[in-house]
ROTOR-942555 format. One line per 10 residues: their letters; for each residue z negated, x, y of N, C-alpha, C, O. Coordinates in pm, whole numbers, plus 32768, in hexadecimal, padded with zeros to 4 digits. Atoms other than C-alpha are relative to their C-alpha. Layout:
<nodes>
a	Z,X,Y,Z,X,Y,Z,X,Y,Z,X,Y  ... .
</nodes>
This chain:
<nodes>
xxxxxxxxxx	804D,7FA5,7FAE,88E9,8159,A2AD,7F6F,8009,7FD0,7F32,8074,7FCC  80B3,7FF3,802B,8773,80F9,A22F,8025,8038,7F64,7FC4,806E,7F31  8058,7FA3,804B,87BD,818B,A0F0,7FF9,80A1,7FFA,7FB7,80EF,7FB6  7FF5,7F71,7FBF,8820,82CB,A18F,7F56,8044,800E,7F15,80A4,7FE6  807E,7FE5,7FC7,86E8,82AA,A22E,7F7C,8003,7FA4,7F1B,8047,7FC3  8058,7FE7,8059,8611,826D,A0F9,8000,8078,7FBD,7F97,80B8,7FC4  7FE0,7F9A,7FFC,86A3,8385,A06C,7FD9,80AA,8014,7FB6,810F,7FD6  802D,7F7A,7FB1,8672,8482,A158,7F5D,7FFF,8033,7F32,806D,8058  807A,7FEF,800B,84E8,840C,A185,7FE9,8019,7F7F,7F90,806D,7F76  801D,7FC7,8083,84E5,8432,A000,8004,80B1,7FF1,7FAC,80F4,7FBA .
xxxxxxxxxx	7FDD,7F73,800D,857B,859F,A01F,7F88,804A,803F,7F5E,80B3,800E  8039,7FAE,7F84,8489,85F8,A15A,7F3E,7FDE,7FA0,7EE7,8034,7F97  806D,7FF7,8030,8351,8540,A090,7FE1,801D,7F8E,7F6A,8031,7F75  8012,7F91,8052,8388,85D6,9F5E,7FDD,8092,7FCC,7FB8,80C8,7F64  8019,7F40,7FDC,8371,8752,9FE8,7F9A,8011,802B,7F53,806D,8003  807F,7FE3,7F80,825C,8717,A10B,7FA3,8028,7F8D,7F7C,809A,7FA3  809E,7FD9,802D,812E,8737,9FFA,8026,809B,7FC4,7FC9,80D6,7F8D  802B,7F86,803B,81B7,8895,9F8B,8038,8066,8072,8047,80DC,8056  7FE3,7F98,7FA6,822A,8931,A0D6,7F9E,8017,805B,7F91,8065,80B9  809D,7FAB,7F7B,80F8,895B,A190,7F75,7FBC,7FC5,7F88,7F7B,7F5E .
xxxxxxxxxx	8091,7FB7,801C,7F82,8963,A15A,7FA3,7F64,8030,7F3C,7F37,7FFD  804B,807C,7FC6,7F2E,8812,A23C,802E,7F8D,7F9E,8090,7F91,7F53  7FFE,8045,8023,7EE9,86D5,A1CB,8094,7F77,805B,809A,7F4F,80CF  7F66,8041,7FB2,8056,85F5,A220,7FFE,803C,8067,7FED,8001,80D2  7FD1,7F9A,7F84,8098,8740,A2F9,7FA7,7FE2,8086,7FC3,8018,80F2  800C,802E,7F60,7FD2,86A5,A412,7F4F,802A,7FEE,7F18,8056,8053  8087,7FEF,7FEE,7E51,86D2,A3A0,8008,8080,7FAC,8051,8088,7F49  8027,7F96,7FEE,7DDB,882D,A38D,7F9D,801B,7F7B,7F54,7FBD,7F5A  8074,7FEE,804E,7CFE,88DE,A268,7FE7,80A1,8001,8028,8109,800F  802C,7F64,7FF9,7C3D,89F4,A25B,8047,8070,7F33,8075,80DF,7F17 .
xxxxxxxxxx	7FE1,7F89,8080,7C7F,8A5C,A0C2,809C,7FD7,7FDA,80D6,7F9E,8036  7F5D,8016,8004,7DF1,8A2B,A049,7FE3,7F8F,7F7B,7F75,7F7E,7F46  801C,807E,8035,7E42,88F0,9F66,8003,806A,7F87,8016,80E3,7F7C  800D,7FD1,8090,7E17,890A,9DFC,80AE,7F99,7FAF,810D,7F5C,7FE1  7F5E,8054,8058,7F51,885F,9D0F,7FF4,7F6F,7FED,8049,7F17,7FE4  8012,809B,8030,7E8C,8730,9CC8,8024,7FAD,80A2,8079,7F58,80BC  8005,8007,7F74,7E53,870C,9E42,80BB,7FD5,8036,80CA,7F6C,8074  7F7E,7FF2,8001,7FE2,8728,9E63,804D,7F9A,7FE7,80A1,7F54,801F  7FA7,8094,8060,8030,8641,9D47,7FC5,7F96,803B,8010,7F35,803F  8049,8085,7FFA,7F29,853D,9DC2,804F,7FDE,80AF,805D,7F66,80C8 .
xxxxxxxxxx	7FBB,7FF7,7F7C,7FE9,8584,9F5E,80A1,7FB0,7FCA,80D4,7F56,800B  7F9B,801D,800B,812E,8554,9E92,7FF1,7F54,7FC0,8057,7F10,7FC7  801B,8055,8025,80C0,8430,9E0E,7FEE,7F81,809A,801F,7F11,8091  7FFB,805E,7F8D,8081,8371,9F6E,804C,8012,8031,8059,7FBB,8087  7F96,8018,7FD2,81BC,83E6,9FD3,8064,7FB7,7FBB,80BB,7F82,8001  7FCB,805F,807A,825A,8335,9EB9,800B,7F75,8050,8071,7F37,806C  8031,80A6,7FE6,81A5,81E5,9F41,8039,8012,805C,80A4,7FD5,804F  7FFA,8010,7F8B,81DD,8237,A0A7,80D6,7FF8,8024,8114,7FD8,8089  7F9C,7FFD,7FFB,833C,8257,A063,8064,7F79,7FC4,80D5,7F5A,7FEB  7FE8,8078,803B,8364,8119,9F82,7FDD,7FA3,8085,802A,7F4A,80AA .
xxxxxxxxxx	8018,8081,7F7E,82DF,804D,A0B0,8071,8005,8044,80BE,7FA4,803F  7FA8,7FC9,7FB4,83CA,8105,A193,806A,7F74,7FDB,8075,7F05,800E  7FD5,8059,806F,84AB,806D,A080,8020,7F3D,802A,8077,7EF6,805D  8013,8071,800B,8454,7F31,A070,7FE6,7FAA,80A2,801D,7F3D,80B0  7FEF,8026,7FA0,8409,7EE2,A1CE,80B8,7FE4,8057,80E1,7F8D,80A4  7F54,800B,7FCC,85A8,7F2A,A21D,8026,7FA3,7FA1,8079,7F50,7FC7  7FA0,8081,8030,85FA,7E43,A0FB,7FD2,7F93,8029,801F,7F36,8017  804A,8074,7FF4,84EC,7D3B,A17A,8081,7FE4,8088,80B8,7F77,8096  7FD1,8016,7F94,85BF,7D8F,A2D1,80B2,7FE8,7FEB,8108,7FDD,8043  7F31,802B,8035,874A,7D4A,A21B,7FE6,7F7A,7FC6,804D,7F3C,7FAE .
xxxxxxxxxx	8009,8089,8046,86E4,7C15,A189,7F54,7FD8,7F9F,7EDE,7FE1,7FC2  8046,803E,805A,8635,7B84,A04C,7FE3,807D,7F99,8039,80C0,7F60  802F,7F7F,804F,8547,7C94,9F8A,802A,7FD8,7F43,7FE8,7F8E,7EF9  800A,801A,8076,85E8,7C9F,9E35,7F8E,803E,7F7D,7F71,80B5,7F81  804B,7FC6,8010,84F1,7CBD,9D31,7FF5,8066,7F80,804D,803F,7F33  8005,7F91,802F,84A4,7DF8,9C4B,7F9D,7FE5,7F86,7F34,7FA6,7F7F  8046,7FFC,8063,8449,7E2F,9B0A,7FD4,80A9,7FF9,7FE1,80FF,8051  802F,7F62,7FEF,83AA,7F83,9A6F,804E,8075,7FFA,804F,80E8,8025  7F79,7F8E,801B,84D4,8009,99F3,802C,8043,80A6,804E,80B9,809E  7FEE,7FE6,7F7F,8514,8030,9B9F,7FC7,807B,8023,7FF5,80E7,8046 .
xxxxxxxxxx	8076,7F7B,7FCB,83BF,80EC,9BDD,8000,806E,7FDE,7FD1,80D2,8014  800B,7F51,804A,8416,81F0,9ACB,804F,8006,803A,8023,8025,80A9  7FB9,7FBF,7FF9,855E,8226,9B12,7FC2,8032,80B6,7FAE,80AB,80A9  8022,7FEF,7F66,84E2,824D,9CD5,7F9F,8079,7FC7,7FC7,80E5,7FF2  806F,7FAA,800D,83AC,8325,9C44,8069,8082,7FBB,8069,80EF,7FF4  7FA7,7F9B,801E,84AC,83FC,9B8A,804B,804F,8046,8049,80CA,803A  7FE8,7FBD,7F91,857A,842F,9CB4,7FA5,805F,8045,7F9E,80D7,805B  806D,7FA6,7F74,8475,8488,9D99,7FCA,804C,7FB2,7FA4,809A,8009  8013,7F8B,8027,83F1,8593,9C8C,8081,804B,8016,806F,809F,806F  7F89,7FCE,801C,854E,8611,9C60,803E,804F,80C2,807B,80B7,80DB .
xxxxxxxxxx	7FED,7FC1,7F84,8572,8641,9DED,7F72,8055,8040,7F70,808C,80AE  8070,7FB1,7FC4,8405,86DF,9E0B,8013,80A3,7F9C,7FD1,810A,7F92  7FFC,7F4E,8076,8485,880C,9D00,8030,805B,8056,801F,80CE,802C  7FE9,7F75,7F9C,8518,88E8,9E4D,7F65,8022,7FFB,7F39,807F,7FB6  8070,7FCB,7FD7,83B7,88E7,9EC7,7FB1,8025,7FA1,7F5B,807B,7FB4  8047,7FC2,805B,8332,8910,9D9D,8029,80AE,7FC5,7FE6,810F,7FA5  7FE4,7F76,8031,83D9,8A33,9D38,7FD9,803B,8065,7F7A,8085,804E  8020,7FB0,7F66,83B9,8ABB,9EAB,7F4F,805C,7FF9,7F2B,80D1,8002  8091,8009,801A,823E,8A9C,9E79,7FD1,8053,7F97,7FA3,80C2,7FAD  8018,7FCC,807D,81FF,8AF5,9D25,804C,805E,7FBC,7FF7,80B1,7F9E .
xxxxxx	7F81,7F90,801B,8325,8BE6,9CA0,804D,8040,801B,808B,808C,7FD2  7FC4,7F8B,7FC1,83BD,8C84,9D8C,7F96,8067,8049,7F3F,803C,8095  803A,7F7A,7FFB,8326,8DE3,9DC0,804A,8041,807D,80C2,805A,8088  7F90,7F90,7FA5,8374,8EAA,9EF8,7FBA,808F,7FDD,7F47,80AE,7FBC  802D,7FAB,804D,83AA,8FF7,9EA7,7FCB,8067,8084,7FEA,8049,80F7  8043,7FBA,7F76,82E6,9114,9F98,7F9F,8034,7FE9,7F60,806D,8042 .
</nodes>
């Protein structure tokens, strides 16, 4: 069930920095983000999602521990599930 749940916060914090305009949807800005702005949002959802993470394995037992080869392949994912919103954002055109 928790890795369902990692998962599906990976899917949800992968998208949030390119579907709306606020900072983690909840704080408000007056000019719209820029890409770096985006990448640097997708980037603390990364972390915030590794805790997530890691707090459910702290809560199944004994935290096994991780080498780098781990971080790429997790950082790979979580690009690989932020490419809807990215395209959404950046390449898809509505036509009108």
């Amino acid at each position: 069930m928790s890795v369902w749940l990692v998962l599906l916060a990976a899917l949800v914090g992968a998208n949030l920095p390119f579907l709306n305009d606020r900072w983690f949807a909840v704080i408000p800005r007056k000019l719209p983000k820029t890409l770096g702005m985006r990448v640097g949002e997708l980037v603390v959802c990364y972390l915030l999602v590794g805790a997530l993470g890691l707090a459910l394995e702290q809560s199944a037992g004994q935290i096994y521990p991780q080498g780098w080869e781990f971080y790429a392949t997790t950082a790979a994912l979580f690009l690989t599930l932020a490419f809807p919103g990215f395209v959404y954002r950046y390449l898809y055109h509505r036509r009108g």
